[in-house]
C-alpha positions as CSV (number, residue, x, y, z in Angstrom):
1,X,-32.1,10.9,-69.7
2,X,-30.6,14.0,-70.7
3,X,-29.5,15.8,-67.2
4,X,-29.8,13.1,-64.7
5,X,-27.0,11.8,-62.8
6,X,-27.9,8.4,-62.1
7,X,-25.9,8.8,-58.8
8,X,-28.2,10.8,-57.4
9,X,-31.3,8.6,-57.2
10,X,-33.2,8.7,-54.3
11,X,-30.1,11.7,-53.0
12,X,-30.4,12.9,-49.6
13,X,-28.8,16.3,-50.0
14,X,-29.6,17.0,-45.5
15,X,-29.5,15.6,-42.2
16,X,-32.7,14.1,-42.3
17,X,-34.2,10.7,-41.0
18,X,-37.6,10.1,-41.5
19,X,-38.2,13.2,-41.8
20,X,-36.9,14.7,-39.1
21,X,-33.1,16.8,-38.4
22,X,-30.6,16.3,-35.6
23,X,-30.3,18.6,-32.8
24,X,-26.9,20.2,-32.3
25,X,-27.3,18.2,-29.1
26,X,-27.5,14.9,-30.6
27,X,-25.0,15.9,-33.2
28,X,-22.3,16.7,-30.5
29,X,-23.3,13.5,-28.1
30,X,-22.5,11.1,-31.3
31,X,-19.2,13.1,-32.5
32,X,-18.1,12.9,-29.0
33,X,-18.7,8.8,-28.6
34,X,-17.3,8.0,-31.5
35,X,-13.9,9.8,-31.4
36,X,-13.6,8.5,-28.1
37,X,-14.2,4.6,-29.0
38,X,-11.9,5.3,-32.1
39,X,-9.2,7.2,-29.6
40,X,-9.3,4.4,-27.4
41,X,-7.8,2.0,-30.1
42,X,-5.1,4.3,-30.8
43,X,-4.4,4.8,-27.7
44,X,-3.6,1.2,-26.4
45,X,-0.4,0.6,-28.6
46,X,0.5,4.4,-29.6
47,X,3.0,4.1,-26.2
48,X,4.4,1.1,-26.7
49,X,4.9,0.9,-30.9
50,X,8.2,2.0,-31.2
51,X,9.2,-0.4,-28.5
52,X,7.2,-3.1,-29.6
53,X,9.4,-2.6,-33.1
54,X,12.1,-2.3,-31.3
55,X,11.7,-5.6,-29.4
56,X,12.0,-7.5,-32.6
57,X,15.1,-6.4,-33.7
58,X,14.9,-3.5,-35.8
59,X,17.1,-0.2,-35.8
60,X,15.7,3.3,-35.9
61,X,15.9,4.4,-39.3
62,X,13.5,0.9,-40.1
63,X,11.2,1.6,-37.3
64,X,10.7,5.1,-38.6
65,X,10.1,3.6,-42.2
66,X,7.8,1.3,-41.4
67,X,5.5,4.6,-40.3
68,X,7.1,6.4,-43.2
69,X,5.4,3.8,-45.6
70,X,2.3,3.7,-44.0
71,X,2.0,7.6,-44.4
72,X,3.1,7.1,-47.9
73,X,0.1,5.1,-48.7
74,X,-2.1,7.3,-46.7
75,X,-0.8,10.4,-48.9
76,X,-1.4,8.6,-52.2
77,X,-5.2,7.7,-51.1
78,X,-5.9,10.6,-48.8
79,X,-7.8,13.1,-51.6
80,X,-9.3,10.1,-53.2
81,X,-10.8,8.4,-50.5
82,X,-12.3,12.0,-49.5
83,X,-14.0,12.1,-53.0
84,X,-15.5,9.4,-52.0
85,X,-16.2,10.0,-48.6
86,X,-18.3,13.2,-50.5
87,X,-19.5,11.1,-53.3
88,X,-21.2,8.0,-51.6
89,X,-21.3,9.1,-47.8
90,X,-19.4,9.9,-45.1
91,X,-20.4,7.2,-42.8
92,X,-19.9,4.4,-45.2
93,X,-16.3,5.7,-45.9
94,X,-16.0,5.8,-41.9
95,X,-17.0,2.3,-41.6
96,X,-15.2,0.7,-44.2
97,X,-12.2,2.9,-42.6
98,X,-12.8,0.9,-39.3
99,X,-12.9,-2.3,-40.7
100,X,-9.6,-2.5,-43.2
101,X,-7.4,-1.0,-40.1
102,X,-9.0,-3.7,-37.9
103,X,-7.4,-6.3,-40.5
104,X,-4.2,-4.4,-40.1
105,X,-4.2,-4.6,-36.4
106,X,-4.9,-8.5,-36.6
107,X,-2.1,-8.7,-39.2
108,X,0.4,-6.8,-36.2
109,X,-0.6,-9.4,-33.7
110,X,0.7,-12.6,-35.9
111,X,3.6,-10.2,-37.5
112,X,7.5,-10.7,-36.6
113,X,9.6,-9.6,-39.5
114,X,10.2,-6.3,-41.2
115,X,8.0,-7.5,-44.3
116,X,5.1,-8.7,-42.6
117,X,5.4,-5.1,-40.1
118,X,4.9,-3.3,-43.5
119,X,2.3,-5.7,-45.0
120,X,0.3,-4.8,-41.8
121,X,0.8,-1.2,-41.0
122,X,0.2,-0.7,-44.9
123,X,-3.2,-2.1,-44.4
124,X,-4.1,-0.1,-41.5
125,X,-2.8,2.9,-43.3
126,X,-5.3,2.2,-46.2
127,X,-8.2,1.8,-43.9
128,X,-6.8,5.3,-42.3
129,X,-7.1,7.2,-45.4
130,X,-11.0,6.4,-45.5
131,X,-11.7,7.3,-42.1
132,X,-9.9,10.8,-42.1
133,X,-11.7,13.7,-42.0
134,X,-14.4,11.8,-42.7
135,X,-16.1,12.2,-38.9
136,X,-15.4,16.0,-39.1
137,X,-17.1,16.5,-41.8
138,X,-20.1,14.9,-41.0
139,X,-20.3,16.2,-37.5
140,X,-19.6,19.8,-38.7
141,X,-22.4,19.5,-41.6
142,X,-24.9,18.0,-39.2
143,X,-24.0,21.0,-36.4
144,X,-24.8,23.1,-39.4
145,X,-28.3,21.7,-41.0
146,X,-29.2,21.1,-37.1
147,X,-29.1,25.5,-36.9
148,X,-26.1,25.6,-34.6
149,X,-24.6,29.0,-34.6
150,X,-22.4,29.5,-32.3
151,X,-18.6,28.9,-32.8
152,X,-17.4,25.6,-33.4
153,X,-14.0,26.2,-31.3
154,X,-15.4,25.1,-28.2
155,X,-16.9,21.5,-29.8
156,X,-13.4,20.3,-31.4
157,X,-11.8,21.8,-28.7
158,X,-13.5,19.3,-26.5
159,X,-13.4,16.7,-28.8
160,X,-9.9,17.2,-28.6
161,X,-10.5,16.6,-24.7
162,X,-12.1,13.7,-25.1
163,X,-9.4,12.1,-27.3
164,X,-7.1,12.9,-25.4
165,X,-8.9,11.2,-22.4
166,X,-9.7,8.2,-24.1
167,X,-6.4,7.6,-25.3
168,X,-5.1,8.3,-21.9
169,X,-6.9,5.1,-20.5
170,X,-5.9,3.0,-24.0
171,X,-2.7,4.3,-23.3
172,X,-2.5,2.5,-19.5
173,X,-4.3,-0.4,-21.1
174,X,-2.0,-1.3,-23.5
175,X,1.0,-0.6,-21.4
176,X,-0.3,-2.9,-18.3
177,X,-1.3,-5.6,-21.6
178,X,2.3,-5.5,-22.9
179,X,3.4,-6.3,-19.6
180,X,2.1,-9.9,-20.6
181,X,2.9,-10.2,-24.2
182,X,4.1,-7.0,-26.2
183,X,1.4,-8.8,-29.2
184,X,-1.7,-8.1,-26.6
185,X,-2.4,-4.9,-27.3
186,X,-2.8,-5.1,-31.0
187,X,-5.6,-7.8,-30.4
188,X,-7.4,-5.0,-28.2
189,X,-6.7,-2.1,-30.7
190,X,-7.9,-4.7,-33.3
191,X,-11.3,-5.4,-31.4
192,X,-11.7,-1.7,-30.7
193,X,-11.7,-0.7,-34.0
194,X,-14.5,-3.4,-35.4
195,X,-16.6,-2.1,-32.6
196,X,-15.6,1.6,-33.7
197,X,-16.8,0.8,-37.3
198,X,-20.1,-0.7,-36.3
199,X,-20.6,2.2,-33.5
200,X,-20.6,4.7,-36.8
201,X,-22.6,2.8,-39.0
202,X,-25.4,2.8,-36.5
203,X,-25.0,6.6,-35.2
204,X,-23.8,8.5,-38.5
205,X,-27.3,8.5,-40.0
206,X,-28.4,10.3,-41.5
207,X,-25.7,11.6,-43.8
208,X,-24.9,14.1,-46.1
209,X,-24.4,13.1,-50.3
210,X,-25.8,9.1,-49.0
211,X,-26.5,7.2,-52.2
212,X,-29.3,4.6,-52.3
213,X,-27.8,3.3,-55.0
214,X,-24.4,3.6,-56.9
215,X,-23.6,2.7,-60.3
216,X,-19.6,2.0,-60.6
217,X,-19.5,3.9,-64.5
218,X,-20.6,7.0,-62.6
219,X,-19.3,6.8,-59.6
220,X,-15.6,6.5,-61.2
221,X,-16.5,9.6,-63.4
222,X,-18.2,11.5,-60.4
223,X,-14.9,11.2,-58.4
224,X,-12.3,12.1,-61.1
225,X,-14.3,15.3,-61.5
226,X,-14.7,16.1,-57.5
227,X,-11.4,15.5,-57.8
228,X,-9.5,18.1,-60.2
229,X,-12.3,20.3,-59.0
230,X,-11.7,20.0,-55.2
231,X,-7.7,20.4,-56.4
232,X,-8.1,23.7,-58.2
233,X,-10.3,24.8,-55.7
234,X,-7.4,23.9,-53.0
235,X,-4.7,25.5,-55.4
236,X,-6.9,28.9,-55.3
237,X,-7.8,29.0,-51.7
238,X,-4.3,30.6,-50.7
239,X,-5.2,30.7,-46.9
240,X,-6.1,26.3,-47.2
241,X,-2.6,26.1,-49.2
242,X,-0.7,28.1,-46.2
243,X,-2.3,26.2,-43.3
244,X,-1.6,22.8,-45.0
245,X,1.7,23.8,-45.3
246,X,2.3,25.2,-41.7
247,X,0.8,21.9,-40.7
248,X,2.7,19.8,-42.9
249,X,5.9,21.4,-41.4
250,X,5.0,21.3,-38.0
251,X,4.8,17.8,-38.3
252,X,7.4,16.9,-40.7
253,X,9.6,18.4,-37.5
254,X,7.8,17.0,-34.8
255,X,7.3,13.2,-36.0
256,X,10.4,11.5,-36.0
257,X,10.8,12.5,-32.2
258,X,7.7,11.4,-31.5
259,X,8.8,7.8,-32.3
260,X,12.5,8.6,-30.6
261,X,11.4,9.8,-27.3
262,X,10.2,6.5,-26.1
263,X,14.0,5.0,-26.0
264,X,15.0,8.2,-25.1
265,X,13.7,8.0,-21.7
266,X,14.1,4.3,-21.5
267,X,18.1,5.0,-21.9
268,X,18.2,7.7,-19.5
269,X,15.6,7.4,-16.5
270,X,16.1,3.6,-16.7
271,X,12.3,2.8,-17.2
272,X,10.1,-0.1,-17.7
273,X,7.4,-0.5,-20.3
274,X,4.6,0.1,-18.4
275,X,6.3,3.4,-17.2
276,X,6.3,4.6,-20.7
277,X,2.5,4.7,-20.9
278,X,2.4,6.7,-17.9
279,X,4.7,9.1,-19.7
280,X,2.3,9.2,-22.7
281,X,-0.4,9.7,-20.3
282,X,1.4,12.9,-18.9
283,X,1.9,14.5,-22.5
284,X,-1.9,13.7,-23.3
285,X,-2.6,15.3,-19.9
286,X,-0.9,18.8,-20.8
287,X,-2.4,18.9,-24.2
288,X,-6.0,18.5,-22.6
289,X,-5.0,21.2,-20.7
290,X,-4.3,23.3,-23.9
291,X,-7.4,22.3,-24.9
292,X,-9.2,23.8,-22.3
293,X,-7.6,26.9,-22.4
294,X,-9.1,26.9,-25.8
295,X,-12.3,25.7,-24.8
296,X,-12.7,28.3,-22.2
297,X,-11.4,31.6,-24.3
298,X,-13.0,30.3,-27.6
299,X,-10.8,32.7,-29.6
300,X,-13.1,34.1,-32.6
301,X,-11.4,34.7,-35.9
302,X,-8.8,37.5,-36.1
303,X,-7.7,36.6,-32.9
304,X,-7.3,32.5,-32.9
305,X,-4.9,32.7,-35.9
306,X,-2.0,34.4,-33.3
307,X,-2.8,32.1,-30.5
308,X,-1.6,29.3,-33.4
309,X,1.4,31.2,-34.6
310,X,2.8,31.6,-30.9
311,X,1.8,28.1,-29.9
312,X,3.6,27.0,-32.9
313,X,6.6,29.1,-32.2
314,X,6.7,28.0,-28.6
315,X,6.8,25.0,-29.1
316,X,9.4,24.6,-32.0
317,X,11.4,26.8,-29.1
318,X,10.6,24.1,-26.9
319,X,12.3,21.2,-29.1
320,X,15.3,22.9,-30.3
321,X,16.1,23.9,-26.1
322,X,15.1,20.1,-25.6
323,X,17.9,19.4,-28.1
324,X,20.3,21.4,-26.6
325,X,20.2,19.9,-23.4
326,X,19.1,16.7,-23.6
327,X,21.5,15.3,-21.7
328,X,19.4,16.5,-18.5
329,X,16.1,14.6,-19.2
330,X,14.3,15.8,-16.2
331,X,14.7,19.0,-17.7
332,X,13.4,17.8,-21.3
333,X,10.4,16.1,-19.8
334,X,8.7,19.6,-18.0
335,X,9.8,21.0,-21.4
336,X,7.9,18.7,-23.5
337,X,4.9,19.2,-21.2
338,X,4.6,22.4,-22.3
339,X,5.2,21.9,-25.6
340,X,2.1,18.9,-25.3
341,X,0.0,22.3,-23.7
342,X,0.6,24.2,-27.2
343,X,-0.5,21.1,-29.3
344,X,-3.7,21.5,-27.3
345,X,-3.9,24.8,-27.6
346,X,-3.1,25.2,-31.5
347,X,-4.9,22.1,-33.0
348,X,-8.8,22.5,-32.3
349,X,-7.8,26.2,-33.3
350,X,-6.7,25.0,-36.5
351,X,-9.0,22.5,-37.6
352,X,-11.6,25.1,-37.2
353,X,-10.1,28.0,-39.2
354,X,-9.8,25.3,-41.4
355,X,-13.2,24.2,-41.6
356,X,-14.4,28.0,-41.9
357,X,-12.2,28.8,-45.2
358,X,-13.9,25.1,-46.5
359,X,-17.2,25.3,-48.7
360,X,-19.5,22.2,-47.4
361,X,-19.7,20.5,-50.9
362,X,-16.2,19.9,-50.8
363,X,-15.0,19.9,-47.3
364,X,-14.5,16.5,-47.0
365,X,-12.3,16.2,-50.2
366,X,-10.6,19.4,-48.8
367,X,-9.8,17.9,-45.4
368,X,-8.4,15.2,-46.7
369,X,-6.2,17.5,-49.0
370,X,-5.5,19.1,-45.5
371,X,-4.4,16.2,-44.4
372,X,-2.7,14.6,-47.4
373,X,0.0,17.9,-46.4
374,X,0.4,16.3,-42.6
375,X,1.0,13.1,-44.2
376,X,3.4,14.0,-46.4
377,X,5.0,15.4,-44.0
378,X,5.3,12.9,-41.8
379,X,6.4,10.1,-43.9
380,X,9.3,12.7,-45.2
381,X,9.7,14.2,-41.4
382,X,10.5,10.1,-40.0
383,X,12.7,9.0,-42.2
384,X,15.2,12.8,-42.8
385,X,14.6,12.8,-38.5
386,X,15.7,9.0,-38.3
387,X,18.4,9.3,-40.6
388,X,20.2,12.7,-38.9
389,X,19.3,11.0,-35.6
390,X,21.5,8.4,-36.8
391,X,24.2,10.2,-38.0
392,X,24.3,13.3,-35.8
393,X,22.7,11.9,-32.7
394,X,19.6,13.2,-31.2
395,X,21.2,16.6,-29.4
396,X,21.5,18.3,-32.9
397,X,18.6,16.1,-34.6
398,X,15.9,17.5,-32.2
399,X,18.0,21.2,-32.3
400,X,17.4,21.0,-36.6
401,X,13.7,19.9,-36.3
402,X,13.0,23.2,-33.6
403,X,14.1,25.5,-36.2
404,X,12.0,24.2,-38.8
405,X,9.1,23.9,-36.7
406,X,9.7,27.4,-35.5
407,X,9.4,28.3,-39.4
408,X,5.8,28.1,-39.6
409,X,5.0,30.7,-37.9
410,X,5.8,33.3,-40.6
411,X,3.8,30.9,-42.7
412,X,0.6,31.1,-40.3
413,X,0.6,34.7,-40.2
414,X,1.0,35.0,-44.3
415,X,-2.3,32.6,-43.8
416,X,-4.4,35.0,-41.5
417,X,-3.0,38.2,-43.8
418,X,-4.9,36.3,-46.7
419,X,-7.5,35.5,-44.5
420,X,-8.4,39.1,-43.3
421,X,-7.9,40.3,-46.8
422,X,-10.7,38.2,-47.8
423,X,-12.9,38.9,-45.3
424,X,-12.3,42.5,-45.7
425,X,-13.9,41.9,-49.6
């Protein structure tokens, strides 16, 4: 018995299925399907949430911390639910991801009071942290073991496309479906996200680290070890540790306006629900056109890591002007565009630099770590953002969150420096 990890009976350590590998072709077809059946759950209430909150009586600052606690729980089982995303499979973790924020979707639909708001965003968050990164890392294991060479820029910058797309059209969905009750649309994200689970159960196969058969003793003892090893792996990797960061304080700037900007507009072009979702169809619109800027340049390391520091400087430029004159909001909509085309331009950029500084045994634990930083950032970023909003009013709250945004750029670049001093070994 000496040696043998009964966790690995009957282990799959490649892409194979009877034998036989993925093509990159296949691989890319699936990845593509399923972020866009997942996307098009988001989408359908991601332009109306804050106004569905909203229309049951809540302020601002509880909105936002209704999110805030959602991302809390997300932060707290982020790096574990990797583990074991890496331990038992990343598809099972993908489809039991699916299913819990189904539940939480349902629980929306019958919710009407702050409580039972946090009872069921708190649920969708947990089913959240098991599907993060999870699709990633499969898909970019798979492109791997299938013999795909070529840079990965141009596949997540499509992806991004796609998402964008899909949540475009779950965006008009929900908007027209809130027209007849504001509860609609969570009973079609609900639905979309059961089908989403059952889409990946069938097409994530075959899978990397898939167990036959799990024993629970070894299994807990398996994680807690991926764990502090993913963690110190994390803590070394100094170019991961400054791209987490950037990331985390891009968003802890950008993500109490993204629930503000809704009432915003409401307040000041005098605009009706369903003319909110066409709003958040226009900002989807300009980041898909970042993306394809990307997709078509495919920026190869050494050069994609200053197309994400000016992107991320532009568009922490963009919010603090937006702050400044937001009392024109013509003017703040053409400027939120482009800061929408820089999203799309700096985020498949990202995720793959990311993915290329990330050994495969642990990138799905590291992604996760990856994104524990966005999190973080966004449950501290809604609820400091909601609070100055409050006090200081938005002019000054969106001028603050422009300069920190525009802070990661000095960050990024410290990242690439370690980057290229690697590479250089």
């Amino acid at each position: 018995m000496t040696g043998v990890n009964p966790l690995h009976q009957k282990d799959t350590d490649s892409l194979t299925d009877a034998g036989q590998t993925l093509t990159a072709d296949a691989v890319i077809y699936r990845y593509y399907s399923l972020w866009m059946i997942y996307s098009l759950g988001s989408g359908v209430i991601l332009s109306v949430y804050p106004v569905f909150l909203r229309s049951h009586g809540l302020t601002q600052f509880r909105t936002n911390a209704i999110v805030a606690i959602s991302y809390l729980i997300v932060f707290s089982m982020d790096v574990p639910a990797g583990v074991f995303a890496d331990t038992v499979g990343r598809s099972i973790s993908f489809v039991l991801g699916n299913m819990i924020r189904s539940v939480g979707w349902l629980l929306y639909y019958f919710a009407g009071t702050f409580g039972r708001f946090v009872a069921a965003d708190s649920t969708a968050a947990f089913g959240s942290a098991f599907s993060n990164g999870t699709l990633e890392a499969w898909a970019v294991d798979a492109l791997d073991q299938s013999g795909f060479t070529a840079d990965k820029s141009g596949v997540f910058s499509r992806v991004s496309q796609l998402r964008a797309m899909t949540a475009i059209l779950g965006a008009i969905a929900g908007a027209q479906a809130a027209g007849y009750s504001m509860r609609l649309p969570w009973a079609i994200g609900a639905v979309t996200f059961l089908i989403t689970g059952l889409a990946g159960a069938v097409m994530m196969k075959p899978d990397v680290a898939m167990r036959r058969t799990v024993e629970v003793a070894p299994l807990i003892a398996q994680v807690r070890v991926r764990l502090l090893a993913s963690i110190s792996i994390a803590a070394k990797n100094r170019t991961v540790l400054m791209l987490a960061l950037s990331s985390g304080l891009q968003i802890f700037a950008w993500s109490s306006f993204e629930m503000e900007w809704q009432k915003y507009f409401v307040d000041n072009l005098y605009l009706r629900i369903g003319t909110v979702g066409l709003l958040y169809c226009i900002f989807r619109v300009a980041s898909i056109g970042g993306s394809e800027v990307v997709a078509r340049l495919c920026p190869l390391a050494g050069v994609r890591e200053y197309y994400v520091a000016i992107a991320g400087g532009i568009s922490g430029a963009i919010l603090f002007i937006a702050g400044r004159f937001n009392d024109r909001p013509v003017l703040v909509l053409v400027l939120l565009c482009g800061a929408y085309v820089c999203f799309g331009i700096a985020g498949p950029l990202m995720r793959t630099w990311a993915n290329d500084e990330i050994d495969r045994d642990h990138r799905a634990t590291l992604l996760s770590f990856f994104n524990t930083f966005e999190t973080c950032g966004s449950a501290l970023g809604l609820l400091v953002g909601g609070r100055l909003a409050d006090l200081l009013g938005l002019r000054i709250a969106w001028q603050l969150s422009g300069v920190l945004a525009m802070l990661s750029v000095p960050i990024i670049l410290r990242a690439a420096a370690y980057s290229g001093a690697r590479d250089r070994l």
